[in-house]
C-alpha positions in Angstrom: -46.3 -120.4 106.2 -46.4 -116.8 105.4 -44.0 -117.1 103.1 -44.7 -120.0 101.0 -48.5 -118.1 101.1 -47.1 -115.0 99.8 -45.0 -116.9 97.0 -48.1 -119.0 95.9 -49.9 -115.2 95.6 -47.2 -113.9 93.2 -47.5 -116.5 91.3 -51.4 -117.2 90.7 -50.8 -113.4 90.1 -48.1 -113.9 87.4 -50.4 -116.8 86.1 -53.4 -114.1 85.8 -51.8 -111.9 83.6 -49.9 -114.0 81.7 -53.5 -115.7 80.6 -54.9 -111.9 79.8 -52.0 -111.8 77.8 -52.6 -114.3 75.4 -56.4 -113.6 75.9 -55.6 -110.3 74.6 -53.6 -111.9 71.6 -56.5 -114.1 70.5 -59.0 -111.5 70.6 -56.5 -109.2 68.4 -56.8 -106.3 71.4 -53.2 -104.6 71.2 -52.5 -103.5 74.6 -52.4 -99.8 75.0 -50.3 -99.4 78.4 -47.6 -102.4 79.6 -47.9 -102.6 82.8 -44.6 -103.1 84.6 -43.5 -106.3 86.0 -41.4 -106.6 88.6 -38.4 -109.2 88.7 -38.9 -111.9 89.9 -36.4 -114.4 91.5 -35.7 -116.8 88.8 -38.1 -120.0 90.5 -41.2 -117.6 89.9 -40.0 -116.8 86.4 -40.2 -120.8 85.5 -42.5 -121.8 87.3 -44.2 -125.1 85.6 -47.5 -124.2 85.0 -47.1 -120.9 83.3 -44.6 -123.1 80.9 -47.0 -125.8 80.2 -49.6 -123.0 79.2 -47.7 -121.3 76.8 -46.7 -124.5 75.1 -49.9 -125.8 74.6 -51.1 -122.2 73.0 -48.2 -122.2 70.9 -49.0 -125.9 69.2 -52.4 -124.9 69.2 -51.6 -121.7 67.7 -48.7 -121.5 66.2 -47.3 -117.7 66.1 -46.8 -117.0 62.5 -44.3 -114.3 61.5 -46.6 -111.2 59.9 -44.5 -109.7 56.9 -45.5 -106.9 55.3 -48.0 -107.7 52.1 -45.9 -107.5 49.1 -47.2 -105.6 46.2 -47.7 -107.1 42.9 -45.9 -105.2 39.9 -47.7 -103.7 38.1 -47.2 -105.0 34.4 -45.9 -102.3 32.1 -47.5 -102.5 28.8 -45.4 -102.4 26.0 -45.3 -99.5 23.8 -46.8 -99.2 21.1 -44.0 -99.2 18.7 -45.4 -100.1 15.1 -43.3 -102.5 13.1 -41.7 -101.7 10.0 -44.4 -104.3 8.5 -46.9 -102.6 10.0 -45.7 -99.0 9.0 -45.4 -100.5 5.2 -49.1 -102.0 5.7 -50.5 -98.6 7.1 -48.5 -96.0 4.3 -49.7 -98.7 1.3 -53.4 -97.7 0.7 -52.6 -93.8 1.1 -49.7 -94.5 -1.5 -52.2 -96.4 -4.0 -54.6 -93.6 -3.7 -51.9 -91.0 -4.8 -51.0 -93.3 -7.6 -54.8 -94.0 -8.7 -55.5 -90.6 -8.7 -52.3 -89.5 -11.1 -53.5 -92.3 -12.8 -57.1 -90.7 -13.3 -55.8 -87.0 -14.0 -53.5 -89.0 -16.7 -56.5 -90.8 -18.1 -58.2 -87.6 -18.3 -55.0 -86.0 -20.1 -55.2 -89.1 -23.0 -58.9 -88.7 -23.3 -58.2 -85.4 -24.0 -54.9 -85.4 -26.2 -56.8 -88.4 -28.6 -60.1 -86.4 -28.2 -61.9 -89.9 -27.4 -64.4 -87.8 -25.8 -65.6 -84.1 -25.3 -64.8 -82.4 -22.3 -68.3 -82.6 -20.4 -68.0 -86.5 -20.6 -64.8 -86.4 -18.7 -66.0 -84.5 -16.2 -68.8 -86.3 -15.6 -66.9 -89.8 -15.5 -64.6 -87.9 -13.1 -67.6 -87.0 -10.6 -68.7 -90.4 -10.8 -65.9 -92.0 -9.9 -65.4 -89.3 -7.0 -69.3 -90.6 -6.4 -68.2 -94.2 -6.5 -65.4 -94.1 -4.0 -67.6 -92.6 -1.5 -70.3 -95.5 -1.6 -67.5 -97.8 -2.2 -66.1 -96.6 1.6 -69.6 -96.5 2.6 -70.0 -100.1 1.7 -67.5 -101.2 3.4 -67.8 -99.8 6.4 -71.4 -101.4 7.0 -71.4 -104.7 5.3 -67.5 -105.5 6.5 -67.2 -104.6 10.0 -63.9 -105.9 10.3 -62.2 -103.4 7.1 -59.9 -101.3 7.9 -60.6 -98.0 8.8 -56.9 -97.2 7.2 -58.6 -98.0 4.0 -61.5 -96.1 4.2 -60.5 -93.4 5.3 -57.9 -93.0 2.5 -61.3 -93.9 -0.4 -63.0 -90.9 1.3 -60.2 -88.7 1.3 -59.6 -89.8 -2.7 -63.2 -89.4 -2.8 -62.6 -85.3 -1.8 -59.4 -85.0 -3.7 -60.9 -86.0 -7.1 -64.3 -84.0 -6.4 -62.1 -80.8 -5.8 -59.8 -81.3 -8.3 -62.2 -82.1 -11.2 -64.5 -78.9 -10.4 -61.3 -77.1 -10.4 -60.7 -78.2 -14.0 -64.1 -77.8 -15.4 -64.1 -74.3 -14.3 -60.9 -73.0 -15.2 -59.2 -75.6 -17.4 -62.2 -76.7 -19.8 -64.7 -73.8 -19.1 -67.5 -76.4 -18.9 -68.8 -75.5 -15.6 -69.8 -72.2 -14.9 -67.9 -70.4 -12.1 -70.9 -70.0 -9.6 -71.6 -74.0 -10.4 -68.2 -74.6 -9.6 -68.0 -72.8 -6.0 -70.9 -74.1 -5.3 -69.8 -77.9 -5.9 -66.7 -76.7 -4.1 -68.4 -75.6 -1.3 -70.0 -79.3 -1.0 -67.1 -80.7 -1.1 -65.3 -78.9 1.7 -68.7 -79.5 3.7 -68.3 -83.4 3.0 -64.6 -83.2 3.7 -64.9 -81.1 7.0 -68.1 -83.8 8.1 -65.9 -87.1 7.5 -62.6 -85.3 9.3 -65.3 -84.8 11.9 -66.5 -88.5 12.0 -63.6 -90.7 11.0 -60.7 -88.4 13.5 -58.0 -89.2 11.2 -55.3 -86.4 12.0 -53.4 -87.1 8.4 -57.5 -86.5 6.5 -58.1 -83.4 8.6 -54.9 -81.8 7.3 -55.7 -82.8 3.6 -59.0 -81.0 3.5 -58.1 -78.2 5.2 -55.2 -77.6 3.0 -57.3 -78.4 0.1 -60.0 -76.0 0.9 -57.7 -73.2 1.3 -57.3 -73.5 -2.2 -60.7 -72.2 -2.6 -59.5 -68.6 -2.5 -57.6 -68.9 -5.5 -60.9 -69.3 -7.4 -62.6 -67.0 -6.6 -60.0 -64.5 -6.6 -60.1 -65.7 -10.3 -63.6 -65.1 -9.9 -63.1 -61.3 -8.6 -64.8 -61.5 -5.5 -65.0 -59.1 -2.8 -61.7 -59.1 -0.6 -64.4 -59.4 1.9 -66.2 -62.5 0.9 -62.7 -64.3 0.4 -61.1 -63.5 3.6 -64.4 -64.3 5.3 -64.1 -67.5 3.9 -60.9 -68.1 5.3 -62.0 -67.2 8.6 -65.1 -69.5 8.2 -63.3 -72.4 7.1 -60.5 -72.2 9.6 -63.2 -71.7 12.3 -65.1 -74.7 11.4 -62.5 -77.2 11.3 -61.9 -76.2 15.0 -64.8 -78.3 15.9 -62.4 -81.2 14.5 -59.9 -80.3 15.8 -61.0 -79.6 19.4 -63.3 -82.9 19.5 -60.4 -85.2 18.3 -57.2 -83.1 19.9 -55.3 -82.9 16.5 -52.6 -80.5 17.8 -50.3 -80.8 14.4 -53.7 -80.3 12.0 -54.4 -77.1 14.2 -50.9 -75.8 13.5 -50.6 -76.7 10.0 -54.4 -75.3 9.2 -53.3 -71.9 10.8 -50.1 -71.5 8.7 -51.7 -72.3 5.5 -54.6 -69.8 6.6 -52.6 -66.9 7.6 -50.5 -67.6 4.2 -53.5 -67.4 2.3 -54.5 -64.4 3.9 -50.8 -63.1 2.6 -51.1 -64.5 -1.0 -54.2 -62.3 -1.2 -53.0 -59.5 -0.5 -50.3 -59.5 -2.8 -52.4 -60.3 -5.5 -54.9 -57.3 -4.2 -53.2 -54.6 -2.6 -55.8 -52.8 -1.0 -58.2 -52.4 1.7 -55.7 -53.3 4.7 -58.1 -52.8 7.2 -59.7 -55.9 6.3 -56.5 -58.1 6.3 -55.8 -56.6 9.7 -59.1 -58.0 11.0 -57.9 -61.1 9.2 -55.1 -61.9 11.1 -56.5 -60.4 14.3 -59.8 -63.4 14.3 -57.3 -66.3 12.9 -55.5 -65.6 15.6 -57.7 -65.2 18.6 -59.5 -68.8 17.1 -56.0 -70.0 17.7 -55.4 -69.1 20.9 -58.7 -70.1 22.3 -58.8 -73.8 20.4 -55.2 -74.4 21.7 -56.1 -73.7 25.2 -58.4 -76.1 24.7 -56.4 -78.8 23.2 -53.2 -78.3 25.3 -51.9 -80.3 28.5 -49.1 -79.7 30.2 -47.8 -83.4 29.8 -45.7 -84.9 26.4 -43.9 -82.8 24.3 -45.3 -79.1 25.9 -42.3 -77.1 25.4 -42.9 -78.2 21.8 -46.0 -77.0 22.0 -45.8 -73.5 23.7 -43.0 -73.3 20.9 -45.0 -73.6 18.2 -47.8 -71.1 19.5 -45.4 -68.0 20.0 -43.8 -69.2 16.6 -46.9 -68.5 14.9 -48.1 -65.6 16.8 -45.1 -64.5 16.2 -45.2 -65.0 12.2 -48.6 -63.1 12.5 -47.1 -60.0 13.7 -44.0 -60.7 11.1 -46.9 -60.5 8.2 -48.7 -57.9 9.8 -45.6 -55.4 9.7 -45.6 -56.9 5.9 -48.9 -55.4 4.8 -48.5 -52.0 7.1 -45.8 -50.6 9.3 -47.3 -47.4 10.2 -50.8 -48.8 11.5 -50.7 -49.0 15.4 -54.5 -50.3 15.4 -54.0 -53.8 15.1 -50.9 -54.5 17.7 -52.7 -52.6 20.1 -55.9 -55.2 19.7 -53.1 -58.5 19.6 -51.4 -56.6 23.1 -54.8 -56.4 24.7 -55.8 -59.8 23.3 -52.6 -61.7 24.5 -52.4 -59.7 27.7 -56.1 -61.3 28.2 -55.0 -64.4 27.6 -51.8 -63.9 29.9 -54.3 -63.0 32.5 -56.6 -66.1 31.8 -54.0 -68.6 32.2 -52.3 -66.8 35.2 -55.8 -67.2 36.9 -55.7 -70.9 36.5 -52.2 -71.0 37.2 -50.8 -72.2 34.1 -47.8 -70.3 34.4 -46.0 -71.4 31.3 -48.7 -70.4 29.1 -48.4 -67.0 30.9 -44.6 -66.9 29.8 -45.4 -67.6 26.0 -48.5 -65.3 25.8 -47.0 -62.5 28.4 -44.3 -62.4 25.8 -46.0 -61.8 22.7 -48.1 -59.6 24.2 -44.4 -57.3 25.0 -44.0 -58.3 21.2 -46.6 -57.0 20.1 -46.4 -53.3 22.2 -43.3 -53.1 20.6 -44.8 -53.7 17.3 -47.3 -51.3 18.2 -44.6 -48.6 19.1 -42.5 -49.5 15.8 -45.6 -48.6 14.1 -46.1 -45.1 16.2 -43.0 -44.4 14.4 -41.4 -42.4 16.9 -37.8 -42.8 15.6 -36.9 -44.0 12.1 -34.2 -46.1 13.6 -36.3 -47.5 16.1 -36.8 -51.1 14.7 -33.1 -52.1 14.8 -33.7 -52.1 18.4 -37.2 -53.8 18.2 -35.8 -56.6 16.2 -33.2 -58.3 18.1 -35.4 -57.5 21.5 -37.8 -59.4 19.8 -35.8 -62.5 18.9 -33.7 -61.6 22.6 -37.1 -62.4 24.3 -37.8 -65.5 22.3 -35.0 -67.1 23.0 -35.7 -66.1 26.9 -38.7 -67.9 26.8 -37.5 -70.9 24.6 -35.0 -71.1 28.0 -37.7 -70.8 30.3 -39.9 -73.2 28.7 -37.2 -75.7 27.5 -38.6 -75.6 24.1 -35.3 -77.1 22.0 -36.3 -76.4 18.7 -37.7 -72.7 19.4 -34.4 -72.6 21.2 -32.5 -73.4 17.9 -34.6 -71.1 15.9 -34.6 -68.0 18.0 -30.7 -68.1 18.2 -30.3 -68.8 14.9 -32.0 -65.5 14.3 -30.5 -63.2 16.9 -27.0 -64.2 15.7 -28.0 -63.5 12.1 -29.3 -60.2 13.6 -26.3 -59.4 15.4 -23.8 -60.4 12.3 -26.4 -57.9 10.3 -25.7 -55.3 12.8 -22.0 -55.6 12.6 -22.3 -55.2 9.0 -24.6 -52.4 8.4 -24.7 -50.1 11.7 -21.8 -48.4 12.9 -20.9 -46.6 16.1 -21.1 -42.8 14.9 -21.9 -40.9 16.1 -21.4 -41.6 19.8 -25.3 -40.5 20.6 -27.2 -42.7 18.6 -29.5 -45.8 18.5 -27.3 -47.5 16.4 -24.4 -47.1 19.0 -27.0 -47.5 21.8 -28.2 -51.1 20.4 -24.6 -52.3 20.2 -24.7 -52.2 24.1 -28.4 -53.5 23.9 -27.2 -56.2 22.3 -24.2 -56.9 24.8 -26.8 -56.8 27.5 -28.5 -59.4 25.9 -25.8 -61.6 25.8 -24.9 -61.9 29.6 -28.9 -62.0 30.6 -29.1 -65.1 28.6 -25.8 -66.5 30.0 -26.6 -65.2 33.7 -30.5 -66.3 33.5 -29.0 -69.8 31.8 -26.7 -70.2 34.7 -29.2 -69.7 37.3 -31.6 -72.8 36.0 -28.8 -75.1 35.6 -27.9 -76.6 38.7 -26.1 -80.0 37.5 -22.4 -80.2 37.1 -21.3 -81.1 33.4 -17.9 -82.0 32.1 -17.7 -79.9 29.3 -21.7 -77.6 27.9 -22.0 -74.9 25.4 -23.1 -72.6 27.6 -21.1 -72.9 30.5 -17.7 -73.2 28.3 -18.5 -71.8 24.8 -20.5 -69.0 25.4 -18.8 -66.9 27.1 -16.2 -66.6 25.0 -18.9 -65.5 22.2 -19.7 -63.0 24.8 -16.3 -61.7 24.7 -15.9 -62.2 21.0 -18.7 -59.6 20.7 -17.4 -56.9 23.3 -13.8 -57.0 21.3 -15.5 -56.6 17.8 -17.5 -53.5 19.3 -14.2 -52.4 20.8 -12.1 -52.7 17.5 -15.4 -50.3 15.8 -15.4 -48.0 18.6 -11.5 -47.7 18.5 -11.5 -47.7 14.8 -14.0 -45.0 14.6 -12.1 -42.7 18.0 -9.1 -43.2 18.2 -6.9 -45.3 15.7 -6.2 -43.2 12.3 -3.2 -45.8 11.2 -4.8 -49.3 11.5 -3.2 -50.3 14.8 -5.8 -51.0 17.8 -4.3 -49.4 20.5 -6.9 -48.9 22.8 -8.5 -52.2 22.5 -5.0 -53.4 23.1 -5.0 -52.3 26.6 -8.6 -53.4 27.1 -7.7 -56.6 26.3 -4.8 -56.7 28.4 -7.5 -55.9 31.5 -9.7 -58.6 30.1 -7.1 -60.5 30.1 -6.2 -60.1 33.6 -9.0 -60.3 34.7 -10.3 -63.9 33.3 -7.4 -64.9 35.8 -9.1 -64.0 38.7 -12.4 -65.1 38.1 -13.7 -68.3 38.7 -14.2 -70.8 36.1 -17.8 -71.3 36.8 -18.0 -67.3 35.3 -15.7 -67.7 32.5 -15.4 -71.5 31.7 -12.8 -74.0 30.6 -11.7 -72.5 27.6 -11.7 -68.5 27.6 -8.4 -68.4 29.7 -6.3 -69.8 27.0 -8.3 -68.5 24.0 -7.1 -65.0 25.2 -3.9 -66.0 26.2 -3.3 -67.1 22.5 -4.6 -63.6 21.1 -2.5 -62.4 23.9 0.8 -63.7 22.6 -0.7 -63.0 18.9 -0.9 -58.8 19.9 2.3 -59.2 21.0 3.6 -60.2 17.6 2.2 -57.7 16.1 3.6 -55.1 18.8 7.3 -56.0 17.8 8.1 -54.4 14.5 7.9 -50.4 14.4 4.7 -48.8 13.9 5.3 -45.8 11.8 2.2 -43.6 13.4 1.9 -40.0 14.4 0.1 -38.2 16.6 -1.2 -39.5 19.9 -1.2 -42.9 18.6 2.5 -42.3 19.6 2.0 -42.2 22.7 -1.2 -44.9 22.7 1.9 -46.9 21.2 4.5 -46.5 23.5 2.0 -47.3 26.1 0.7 -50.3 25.0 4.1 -51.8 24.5 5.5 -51.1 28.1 2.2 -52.3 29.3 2.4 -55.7 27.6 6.2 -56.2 28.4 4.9 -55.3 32.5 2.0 -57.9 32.1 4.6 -60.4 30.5 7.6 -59.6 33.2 4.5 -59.9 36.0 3.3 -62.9 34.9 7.0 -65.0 34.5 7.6 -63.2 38.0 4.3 -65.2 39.6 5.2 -68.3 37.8 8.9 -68.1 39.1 7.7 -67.4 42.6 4.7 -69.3 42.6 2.6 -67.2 43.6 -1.6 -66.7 42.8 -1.6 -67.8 39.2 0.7 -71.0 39.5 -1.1 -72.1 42.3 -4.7 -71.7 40.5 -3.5 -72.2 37.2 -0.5 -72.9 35.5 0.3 -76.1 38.4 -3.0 -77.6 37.3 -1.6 -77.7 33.7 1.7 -79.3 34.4 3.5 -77.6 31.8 6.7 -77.4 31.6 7.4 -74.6 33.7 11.2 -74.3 32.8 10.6 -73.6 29.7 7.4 -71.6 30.1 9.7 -69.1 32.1 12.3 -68.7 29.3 9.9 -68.4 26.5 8.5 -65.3 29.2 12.2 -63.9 29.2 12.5 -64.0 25.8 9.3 -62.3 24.9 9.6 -59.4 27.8 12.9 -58.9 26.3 11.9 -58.6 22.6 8.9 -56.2 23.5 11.3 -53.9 25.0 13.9 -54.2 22.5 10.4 -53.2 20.4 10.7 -50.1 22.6 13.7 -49.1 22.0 13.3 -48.8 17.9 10.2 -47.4 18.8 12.2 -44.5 20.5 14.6 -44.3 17.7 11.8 -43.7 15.0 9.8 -41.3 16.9 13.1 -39.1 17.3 12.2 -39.2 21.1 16.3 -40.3 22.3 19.5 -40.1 20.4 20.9 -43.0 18.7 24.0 -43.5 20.7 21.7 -43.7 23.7 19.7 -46.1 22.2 22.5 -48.4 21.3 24.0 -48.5 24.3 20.6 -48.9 26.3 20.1 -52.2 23.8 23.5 -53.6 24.9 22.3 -53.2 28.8 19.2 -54.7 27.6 21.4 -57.5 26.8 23.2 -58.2 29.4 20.7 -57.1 32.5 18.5 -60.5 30.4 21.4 -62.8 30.6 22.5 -62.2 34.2 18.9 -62.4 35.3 17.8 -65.3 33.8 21.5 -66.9 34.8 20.6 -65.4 38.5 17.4 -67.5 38.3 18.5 -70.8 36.5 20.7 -71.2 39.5 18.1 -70.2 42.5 15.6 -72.7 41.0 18.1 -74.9 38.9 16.2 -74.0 35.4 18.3 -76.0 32.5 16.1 -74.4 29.9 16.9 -70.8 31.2 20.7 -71.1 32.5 21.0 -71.9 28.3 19.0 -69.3 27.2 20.8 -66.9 29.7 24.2 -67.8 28.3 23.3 -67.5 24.8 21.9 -64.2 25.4 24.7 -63.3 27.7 27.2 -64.6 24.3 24.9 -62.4 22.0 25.4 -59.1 24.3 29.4 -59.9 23.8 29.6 -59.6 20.4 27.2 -57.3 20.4 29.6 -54.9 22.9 32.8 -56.1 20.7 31.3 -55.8 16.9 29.2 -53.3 16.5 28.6 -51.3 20.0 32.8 -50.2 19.5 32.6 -49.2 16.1 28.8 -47.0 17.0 30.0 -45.1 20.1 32.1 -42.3 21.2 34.7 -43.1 23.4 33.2 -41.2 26.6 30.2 -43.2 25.9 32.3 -46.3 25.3 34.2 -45.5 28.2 31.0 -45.3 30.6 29.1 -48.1 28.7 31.7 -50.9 29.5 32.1 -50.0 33.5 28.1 -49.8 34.1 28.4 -53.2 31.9 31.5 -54.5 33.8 30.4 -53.2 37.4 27.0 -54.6 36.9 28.4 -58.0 36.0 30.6 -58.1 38.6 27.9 -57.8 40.9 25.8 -60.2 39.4 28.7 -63.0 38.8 29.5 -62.5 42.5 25.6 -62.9 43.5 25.7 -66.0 40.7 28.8 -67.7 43.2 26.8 -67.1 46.5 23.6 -68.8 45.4 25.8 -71.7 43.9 27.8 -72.1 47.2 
């Protein structure tokens, strides 16, 4: 009995919970802690009533499997990608007004040619039609809600274009307004034009009027105004179109309204060279309204590096005009360093730190400027320049600007070729010598600083496979100056010989990820060219003697080294020459052969210097000779070469008749005597070594 109670216990227990269980589940309680249940023999674990339970809650309740709520996607809208249709629809009005407007100046010109009627009548007609295209587009915007704003736009700016173009004739062309009349009207206009680029936010009208009003200064330069009054102008006009601008976030109109202003600053001061002071000032407020109306108008999202491009351009133009007007006038790069190290400041304070790359930079331009103008040194802007255009194309890196990127290299190369051209390396202690190695410093920051951003592995890039054999293009031209200029009297480079020769070498132990793909065999090829050139006798005198006979023993040691690895393969077949499979048989006679004719090189060498005798020389070719043939027999048969066992047996046939023709006729008989046992011995020797290897 105690048994069957104890068994009737455990299960109302197992019951219990297995009820609070599914209470749980229906009131959505997730239990915290599972308690643990102990096994149970297998007629507790089915017992009948638990069974029946579970069933009926399931039929009831039916578990249904919870997946995870799947997220609509999100529908991408199309871009907006005109049509051509649409492009021809949007470019058609702007294009009639052009043509109606040749069409009026040409009315105006046949009015006047058949003297229909006076000049005041023409001008008149011409205002009113001006008149009548701006209530025409005033019309239409209030009775025909639905009309294009395309179209009236382009009837306000034809509206502005005829106003401005017919004052401009009555004043100058006809006389028929008086000149005060005229800036007057012109002032209205520019008002009306800067007021509808204001309310209608068209990008293409806001660069028409302010290009249109910056003809202004023109007149009244005809006019003789104060320099004063006309470069105020410009700084009034350019300032008021920033409230365009900045409301509507017309990026291209801000650019293309500075250039034009800074230009028209330039063209008057070519037409009145004086007062600089007030140019200075000019430049200085044109500029500072650009900076602070492109801080406003920037974000850091499409097309910045484009952006950040185009302000240092600019800046940078500024400074270019400045030095134009005065070179020796510190004042007004010290005001652009403090102004762009402000700005520098600002936008490092808000963390922007591209803009504090761009401006940071100028700001270094302009102290440079600033020093150029101390003039400390007379030869101190052929260093300023290409640090200038260095540091622009730094930045252009930095900022992944492409088309600064383009420009600035464009520039430092034409800077360099200049230097080549004009500057020479004499004397040693000068700036002219000292920018050559400037310049070369330049050249491996960029590559170095280039290397350190790019972390993605390319088949073949300019910069990882190109450049650096510019880099060494440059070295060797300052090297063929330097030795021109120090050491070589005769025309033959000796010196840059040998520093090619430890380029040379050393490109083969580098890494290609330092020297790329292509500069091993680019100086391999000038190699083998220099070694040409280092065959025939070079008539010098001198020191270049000795420069000459060093050079030549040095090559034939880097040639006899370099067969010698390949033979072996040692260091450079295994990193180089295997990946290449060339034909290494023939590589290695072509080696032979070329060791072999720079030493014969030595030998006349000898002869014409008058440093051995003849006879000596004559027999020392023979040996020559015959120490190339056994050699390259000796090593056709260790490695079973084809290409050199032939080549060893020619040469070996040429050292023959060599001995029998000419070498009998040439020498004494004591030196005939000793030249055919060394010869004989040494063959012997080598003919019984030639048996053992083939055994």
């Amino acid at each position: 009995m105690d048994q069957e109670t104890e068994k009737r216990i455990a299960c109302l227990e197992e019951e219990v919970r297995a009820l609070r269980f599914e209470l749980n589940e229906l009131k959505g309680i997730k239990q915290m802690e599972e308690q643990p249940i102990l096994e149970k023999p297998q007629i507790e674990l089915e017992n009948p009533l638990v069974k029946l339970n579970k069933a009926a809650q399931e039929r009831v309740n039916p578990k249904t499997i919870t997946q995870p709520p799947i997220q609509p996607k999100k529908e991408t809208s199309p871009k907006n990608s005109r049509s051509f249709e649409e492009i021809v629809v949007w470019a058609l009005p702007k294009i009639f007004m052009i043509i109606l407007v040749l069409g009026v100046l040409w009315g105006l010109k046949l009015i006047s040619d058949f003297g229909l009627f006076p000049n005041t009548v023409k001008i008149i007609l011409a205002y009113f039609l001006s008149i009548g295209l701006m209530v025409a587009a005033y019309l239409m915007e209030k009775r025909k809600r639905d009309t294009s704003q395309v179209l009236t736009v382009v009837l306000y700016g034809g509206a502005f274009i005829i106003g401005i173009l017919t004052t401009a004739a009555g004043a100058i062309l006809y006389e028929v307004l008086g000149l005060y009349v005229a800036l007057l009207l012109t002032l209205l206009y520019i008002a009306y034009g800067i007021i509808i680029s204001y309310l209608k936010k068209n990008e293409v009208l806001s660069v028409f009027v302010i290009f249109t009003s910056l003809l202004l200064p023109y007149l009244l330069e005809y006019m003789e105004f104060n320099n004063a009054i006309i470069l105020l102008y410009v700084v009034l006009v350019f300032g008021a179109m920033q409230l365009v601008f900045m409301k509507h976030r017309q990026k291209v109109a801000l650019y293309i309204a500075y250039f034009f202003s800074i230009i028209a600053v330039q063209v008057i001061y070519s037409l009145n060279d004086q007062e600089e002071y007030l140019y200075f000032i000019s430049y200085v407020l044109l500029n500072v309204i650009f900076l602070v109306v492109w801080l406003r108008v920037y974000n850091s999202g499409k097309m910045k590096a484009l952006h950040e491009g185009m302000l240092f351009s600019l800046s940078g133009l500024t400074i270019i005009l400045m030095n134009v007007i005065s070179d020796d006038n510190a004042m007004p790069f010290i005001a652009l360093t403090i102004i762009f190290g402000s700005f520098a400041l600002f936008a490092f304070k808000r963390g922007q730190f591209r803009i504090v790359d761009v401006v940071g930079t100028l700001a270094l331009v302009a102290f440079f400027n600033m020093l150029l103008a101390f003039d400390l040194s007379n030869d101190f802007d052929i260093v300023l320049l290409p640090l200038s255009t260095f540091l622009g194309v730094l930045l252009a890196i930095r900022i992944g600007a492409m088309l600064m990127k383009i420009t600035y290299s464009i520039l430092f190369t034409i800077l360099i070729f200049g230097h080549f051209l004009i500057d020479e390396v004499e004397p040693f202690w000068s700036v002219e010598h000292f920018n050559y190695l400037l310049i070369f410093a330049y050249l491996i920051t960029i590559f170095v600083y280039v290397k350190r951003k790019t972390t993605e592995k390319a088949s073949f890039t300019f910069i990882h496979d190109v450049y650096p054999n510019i880099i060494v293009l440059y070295f060797f031209i300052y090297i063929l100056k330097f030795d021109g200029e120090y050491f070589s009297d005769f025309g033959y480079p000796y010196f840059s010989s040998i520093i090619f020769v430890i380029v040379m070498l050393g490109s083969f132990f580098l890494p290609e990820r330092f020297i790329g793909r292509i500069l091993r065999y680019a100086l391999t090829v000038v190699f083998a060219l220099v070694t040409i050139n280092l065959i025939p006798t070079h008539y010098v005198e001198g020191i270049e003697m000795w420069l000459n006979l060093i050079v030549r023993i040095v090559y034939a040691c880097v040639i006899i080294l370099i067969v010698s690895d390949v033979y072996e393969e040692g260091y450079l077949y295994k990193t180089w020459i295997r990946n290449l499979k060339m034909n290494v048989d023939g590589f290695i006679a072509v080696g032979i052969v070329a060791s072999m004719m720079v030493l014969y090189s030595i030998l006349n060498q000898l002869i014409y210097d008058g440093w051995l005798d003849y006879i000596v020389i004559v027999a020392a070719k023979t040996i020559l000779l015959f120490a190339t043939a056994t050699i390259s027999l000796w090593m056709s048969t260790k490695r079973k070469l084809k290409v050199v066992r032939v080549m060893g047996y020619t040469v070996l046939a040429m050292a023959i008749c060599k001995l029998i023709f000419i070498d009998l006729a040439d020498l004494s008989l004591l030196i005939r005597a000793l030249l055919f046992i060394t010869i004989g011995g040494i063959g012997l020797f080598l003919s019984n070594q030639l048996l053992k290897s083939k055994k």
